[in-house]
C-alpha positions in Angstrom: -14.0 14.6 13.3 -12.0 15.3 9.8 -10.1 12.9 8.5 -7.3 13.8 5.8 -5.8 11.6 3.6 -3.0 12.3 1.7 -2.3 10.1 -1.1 -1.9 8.7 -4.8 -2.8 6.2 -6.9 0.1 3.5 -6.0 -0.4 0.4 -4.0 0.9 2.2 -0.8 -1.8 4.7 -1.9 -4.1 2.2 -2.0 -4.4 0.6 1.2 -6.2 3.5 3.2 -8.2 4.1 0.7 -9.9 0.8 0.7 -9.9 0.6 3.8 -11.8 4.1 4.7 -14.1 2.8 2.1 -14.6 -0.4 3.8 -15.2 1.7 7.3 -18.1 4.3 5.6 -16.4 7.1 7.4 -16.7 10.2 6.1 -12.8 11.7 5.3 -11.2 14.2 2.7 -9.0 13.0 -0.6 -6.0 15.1 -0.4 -3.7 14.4 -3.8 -0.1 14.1 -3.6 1.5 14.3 -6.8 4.1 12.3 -6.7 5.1 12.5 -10.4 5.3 16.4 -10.0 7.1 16.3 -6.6 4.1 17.9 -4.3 5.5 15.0 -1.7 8.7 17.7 -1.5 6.7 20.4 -0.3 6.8 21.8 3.0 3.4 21.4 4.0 3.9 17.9 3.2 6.9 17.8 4.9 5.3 18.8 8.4 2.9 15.8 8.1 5.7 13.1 7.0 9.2 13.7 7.4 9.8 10.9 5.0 8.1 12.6 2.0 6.2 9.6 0.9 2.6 8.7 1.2 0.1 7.5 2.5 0.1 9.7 5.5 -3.1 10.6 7.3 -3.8 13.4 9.6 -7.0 12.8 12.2 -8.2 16.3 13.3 -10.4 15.1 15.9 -13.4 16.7 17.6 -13.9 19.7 20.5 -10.4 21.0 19.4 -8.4 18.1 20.6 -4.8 18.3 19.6 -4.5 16.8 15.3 -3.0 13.3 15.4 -0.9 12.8 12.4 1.0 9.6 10.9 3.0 8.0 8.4 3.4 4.8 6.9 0.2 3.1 5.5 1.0 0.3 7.9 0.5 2.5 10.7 -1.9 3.9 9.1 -4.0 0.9 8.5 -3.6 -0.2 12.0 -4.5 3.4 13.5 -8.3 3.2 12.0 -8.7 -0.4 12.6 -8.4 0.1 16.3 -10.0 3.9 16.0 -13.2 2.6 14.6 -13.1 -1.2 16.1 -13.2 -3.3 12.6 -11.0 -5.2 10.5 -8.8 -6.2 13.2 -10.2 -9.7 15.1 -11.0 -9.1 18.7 -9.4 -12.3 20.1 -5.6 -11.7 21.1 -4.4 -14.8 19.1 -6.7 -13.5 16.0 -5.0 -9.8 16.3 -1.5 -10.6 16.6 -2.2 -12.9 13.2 -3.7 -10.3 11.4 -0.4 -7.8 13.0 1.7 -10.2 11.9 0.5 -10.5 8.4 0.6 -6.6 8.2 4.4 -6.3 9.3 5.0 -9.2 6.9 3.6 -7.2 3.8 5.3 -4.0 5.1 8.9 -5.6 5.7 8.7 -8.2 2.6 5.8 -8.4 0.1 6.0 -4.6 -0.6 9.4 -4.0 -1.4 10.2 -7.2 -2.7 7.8 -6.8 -5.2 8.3 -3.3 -5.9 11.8 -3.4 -6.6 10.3 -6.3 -8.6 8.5 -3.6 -10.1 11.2 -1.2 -10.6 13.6 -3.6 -12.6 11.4 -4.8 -14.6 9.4 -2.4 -15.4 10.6 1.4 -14.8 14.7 0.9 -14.8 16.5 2.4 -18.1 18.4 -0.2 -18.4 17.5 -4.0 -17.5 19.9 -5.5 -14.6 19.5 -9.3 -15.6 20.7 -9.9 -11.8 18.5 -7.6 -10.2 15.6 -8.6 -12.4 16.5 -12.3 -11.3 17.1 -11.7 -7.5 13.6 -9.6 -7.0 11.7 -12.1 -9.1 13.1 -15.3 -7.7 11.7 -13.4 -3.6 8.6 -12.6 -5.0 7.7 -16.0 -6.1 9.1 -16.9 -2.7 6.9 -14.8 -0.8 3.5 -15.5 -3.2 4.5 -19.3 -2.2 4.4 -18.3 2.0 1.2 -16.7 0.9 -0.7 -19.6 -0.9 0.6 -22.2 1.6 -1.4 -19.9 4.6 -4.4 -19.3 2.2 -4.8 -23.1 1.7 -5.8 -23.5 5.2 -7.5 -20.0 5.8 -9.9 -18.1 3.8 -8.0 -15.4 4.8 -4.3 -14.8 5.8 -5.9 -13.8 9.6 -9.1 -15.5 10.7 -11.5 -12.8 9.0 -10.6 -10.0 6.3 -9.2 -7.8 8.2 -6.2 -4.9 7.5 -3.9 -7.6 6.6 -5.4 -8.8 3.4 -6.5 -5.0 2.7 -2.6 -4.5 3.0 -1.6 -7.4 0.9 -4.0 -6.7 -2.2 -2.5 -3.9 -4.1 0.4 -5.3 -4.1 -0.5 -8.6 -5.5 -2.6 -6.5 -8.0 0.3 -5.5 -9.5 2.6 -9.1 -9.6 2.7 -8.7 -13.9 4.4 -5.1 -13.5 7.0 -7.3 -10.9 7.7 -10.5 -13.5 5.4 -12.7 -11.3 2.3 -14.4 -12.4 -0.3 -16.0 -9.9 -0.6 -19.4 -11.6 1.6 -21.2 -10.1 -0.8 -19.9 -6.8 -4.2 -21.1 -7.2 -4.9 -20.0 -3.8 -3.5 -16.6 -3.8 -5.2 -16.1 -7.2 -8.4 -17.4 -5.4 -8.5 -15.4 -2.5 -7.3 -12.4 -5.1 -10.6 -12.5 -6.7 -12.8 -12.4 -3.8 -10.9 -9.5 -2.4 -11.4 -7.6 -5.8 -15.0 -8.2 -6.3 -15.7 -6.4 -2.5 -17.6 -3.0 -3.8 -15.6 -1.1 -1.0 -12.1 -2.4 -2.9 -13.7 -0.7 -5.8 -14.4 2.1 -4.7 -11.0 2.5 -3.0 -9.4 1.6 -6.6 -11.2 4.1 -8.2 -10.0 7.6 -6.1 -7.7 9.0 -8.2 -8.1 6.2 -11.2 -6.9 8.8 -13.8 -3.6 9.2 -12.1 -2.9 5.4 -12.1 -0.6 5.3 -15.3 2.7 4.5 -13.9 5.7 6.6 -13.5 5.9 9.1 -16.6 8.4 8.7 -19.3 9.6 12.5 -19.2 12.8 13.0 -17.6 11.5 15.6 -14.8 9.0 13.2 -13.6 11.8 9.9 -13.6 14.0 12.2 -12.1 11.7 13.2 -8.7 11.1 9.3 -8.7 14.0 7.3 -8.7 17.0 10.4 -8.8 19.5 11.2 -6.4 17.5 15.0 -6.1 15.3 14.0 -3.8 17.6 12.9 -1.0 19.1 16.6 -1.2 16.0 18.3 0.7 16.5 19.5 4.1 13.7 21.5 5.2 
């Protein structure tokens, strides 16, 4: 079996890496630099049509057919059920944890990184915009600490969902949010950070976490209209 993960260190990024660190399984780092536009390429391309990552590529064993995906939700989800962990075993427990998941991927992650774009990478400060993605992420933290007060965590064991969850909380300053209004949130923050496998996950492609670039090539690949222009 060879695993390939393609990736970068962004909170997308993120999420299967912790979570192939979590699982022990052996699998190959495959960088995608997003900042220089490698996520354009063709060889890219054939993996995810959408040209962002994660996106993960399972090659199998006894030449069975590759398996490829996009989406780090999917993603997450895929190796969960491949290698029967972080997903609870009781169909009540794994539609919680599902549900979690789809919440993160449909609200927490790009609420809070257009939270993250505004405030943070934009050339020129919205006030509106800054206001509108700051006002849903304290929102969301809020629907996150009122589950957390009554569960360690947001399913009925760690599982995918938290793993999900945590990168993007990680970066809530970079979004105009702070966690102290959410003692639980920042609570069960701390003991997801402190797992050594979270670490480890953190720490692939640490010298590549520095944000977008300032130079105008890099900003342009990121957030301008060129990259919608690619057809192959």
């Amino acid at each position: 079996m060879t695993l390939e993960l393609y990736t970068w260190a962004t909170p997308n990024g993120h999420k299967p890496q912790i979570l192939l660190e979590e699982l022990g399984v052996p699998y190959r780092l495959m960088a995608v630099d997003i900042f220089k536009g490698a996520q354009m390429s063709p060889e890219f391309f054939a993996i995810n049509p959408n040209r962002r990552i994660p996106a993960l590529v399972d090659r199998g064993e006894d030449g069975a057919a590759p398996v490829r995906m996009f989406e780090s939700g999917a993603i997450l989800l895929y190796l969960a059920e491949k290698f029967g962990r972080f997903l609870p075993k009781t169909p009540a427990g794994r539609m919680e944890a599902i549900s979690w998941l789809m919440w993160q991927m449909a609200g927490l992650g790009p609420m809070l990184g257009q939270g993250q774009h505004f405030w943070t990478y934009a050339s020129e400060k919205h006030p509106y915009s800054i206001e509108r993605y700051t006002n849903e992420g304290k929102r969301l933290l809020a629907v996150m600490d009122a589950r957390l007060a009554t569960h360690e965590f947001l399913a009925d064991e760690y599982s995918i969902a938290d793993i999900a969850c945590f990168p993007w909380v990680r970066i809530h300053k970079l979004a105009n949010l702070s966690l102290e209004e959410f003692p639980q949130v920042r609570r069960w923050y701390g003991v997801i950070r402190n797992r050594p496998a979270v670490q480890r996950g953190l720490d692939l492609l640490r010298a590549n976490l520095t944000g977008v670039p300032d130079e105008e090539e890099a900003r342009e690949i990121m957030f301008g209209a060129s990259q919608f222009l690619r057809r192959d």
